[in-house]
N, C-alpha and C positions, 0 to 999 in steps of 0.2 A: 688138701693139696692134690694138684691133679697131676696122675702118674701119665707119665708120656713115651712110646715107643716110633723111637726114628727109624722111618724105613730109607734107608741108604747110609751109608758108613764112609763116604767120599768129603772131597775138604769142603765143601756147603755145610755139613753134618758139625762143624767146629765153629761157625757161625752160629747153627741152630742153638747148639748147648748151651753157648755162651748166653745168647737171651734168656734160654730156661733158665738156666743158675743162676742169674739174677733175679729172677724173678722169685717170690715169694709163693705163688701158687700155684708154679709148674713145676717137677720132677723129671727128669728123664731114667725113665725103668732099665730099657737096653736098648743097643741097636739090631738092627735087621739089613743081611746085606746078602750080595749072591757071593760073596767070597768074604773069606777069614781073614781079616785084617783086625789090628787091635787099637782100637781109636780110644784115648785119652783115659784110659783104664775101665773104659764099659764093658760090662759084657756081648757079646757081639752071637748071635743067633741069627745060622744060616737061612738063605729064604726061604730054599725045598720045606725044611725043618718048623720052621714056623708057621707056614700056611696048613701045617698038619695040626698044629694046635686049636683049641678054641677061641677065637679073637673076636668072635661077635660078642661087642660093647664096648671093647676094648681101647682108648684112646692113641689114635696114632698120627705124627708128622711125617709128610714127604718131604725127606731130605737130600732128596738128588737133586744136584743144582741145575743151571737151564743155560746155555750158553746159546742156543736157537731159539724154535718155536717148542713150545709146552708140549709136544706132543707124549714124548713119554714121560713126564709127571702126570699130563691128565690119563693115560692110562691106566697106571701103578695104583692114583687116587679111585677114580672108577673101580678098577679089580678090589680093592680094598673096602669101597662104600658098598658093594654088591652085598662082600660078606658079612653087614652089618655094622663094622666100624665106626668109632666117631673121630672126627679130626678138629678137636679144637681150634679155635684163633689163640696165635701167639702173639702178644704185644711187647715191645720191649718197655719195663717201665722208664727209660732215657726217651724216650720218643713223645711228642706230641700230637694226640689224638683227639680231634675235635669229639664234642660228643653228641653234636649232630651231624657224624659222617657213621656209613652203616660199611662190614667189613666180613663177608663169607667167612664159612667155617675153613679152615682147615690154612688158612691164609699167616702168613709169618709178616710181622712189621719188625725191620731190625734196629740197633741202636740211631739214636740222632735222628732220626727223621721224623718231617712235619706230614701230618692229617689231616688237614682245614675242613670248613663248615661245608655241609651238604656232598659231602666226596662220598661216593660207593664204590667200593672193589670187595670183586667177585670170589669164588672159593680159588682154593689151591694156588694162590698170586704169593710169589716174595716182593717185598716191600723193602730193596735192601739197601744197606748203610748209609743215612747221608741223604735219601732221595725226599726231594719235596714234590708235594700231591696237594696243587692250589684248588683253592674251592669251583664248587659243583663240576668235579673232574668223573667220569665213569670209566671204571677200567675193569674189564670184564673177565671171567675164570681162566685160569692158568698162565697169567701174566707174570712176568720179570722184568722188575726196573731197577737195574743195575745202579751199583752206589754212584750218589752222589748226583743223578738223574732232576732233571727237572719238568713238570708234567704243568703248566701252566693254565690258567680259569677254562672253562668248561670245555674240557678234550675230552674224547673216546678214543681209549684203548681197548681195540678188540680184542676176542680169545686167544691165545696160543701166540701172543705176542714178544718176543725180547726186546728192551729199551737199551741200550749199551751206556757202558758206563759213561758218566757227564756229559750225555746228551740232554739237551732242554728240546720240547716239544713246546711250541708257538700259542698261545688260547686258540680257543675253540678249531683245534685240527682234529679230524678223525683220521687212527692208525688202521688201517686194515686189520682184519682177520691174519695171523700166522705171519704177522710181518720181523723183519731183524733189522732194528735198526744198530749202526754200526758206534760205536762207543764216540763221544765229542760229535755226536752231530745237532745240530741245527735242523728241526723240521717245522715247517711253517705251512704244508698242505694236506 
């Protein structure tokens, strides 16, 4: 069983667990946040406090959610793979995962969602509740695609992207880099 440490204690953090605890070979160890809050009876260990500790090797998820562009999850990720860290892929076992689609580390697939054949997403991406990912789709690190999202046959999502929730993305559109697209949209360029 792999033990697992969330760094963020915010309401994302109550989605993550929910996929660990179902799952059979993830654990979540504690949380890690910059203030004292007490989330779902974990133990919660401040950030000063823990970056003092040894955590090289250590298994850990970015659990701060993303309501823009990824910028501060890809940094948090970054500061944390410097100090040697590993960031597992979480899969929820509800979810449908091709198993020829390829899925970075450190990347969260949440309940009910589809994975088709030939799809890649990048590290540090939520894959969250609901969203379908149609085949040979590329969606690139520090991505969010809000529940329920629809990504259709061969799209590029670039880096640092938000998808808003029940938006459907057209085949073959490329998203820009850092782009937010707004929840219930319709993109087709």
């Amino acid at each position: 069983m792999v033990k697992i440490i969330l760094i963020g204690g915010g309401a994302h953090a109550n989605a993550c667990i929910d996929v660990i605890e179902t799952s059979k070979k993830n654990k979540v160890l504690y949380l890690v946040d910059k203030k004292k809050i007490q989330k779902n009876g974990f133990k919660l260990i401040l950030e000063k406090e823990f970056v003092k500790k040894k955590i090289k090797g250590k298994n850990l998820h970015i659990s701060v959610g993303q309501l823009k562009t990824g910028h501060i999850r890809h940094k948090i990720f970054k500061f944390y793979k410097k100090k040697g860290c590993k960031f597992p892929k979480i899969l929820s076992k509800n979810s449908y995962i091709s198993k020829k689609s390829r899925i970075g580390e450190g990347t969260i697939v949440l309940h009910n969602s589809v994975i088709n054949r030939n799809v890649t997403i990048g590290k540090n991406c939520i894959i969250n509740t609901g969203s379908i990912i149609e085949h040979d789709v590329k969606i690139e690190d520090d991505v969010h695609i809000a529940p329920g999202s629809i990504i259709l046959g061969n799209c590029v999502i670039k880096s640092k992207t938000f998808i808003g929730s029940g938006s459907i993305i057209k085949q073959n559109t490329i998203v820009e880099k850092n782009s937010i697209i707004p929840a219930n949209s319709y993109i087709k360029k």
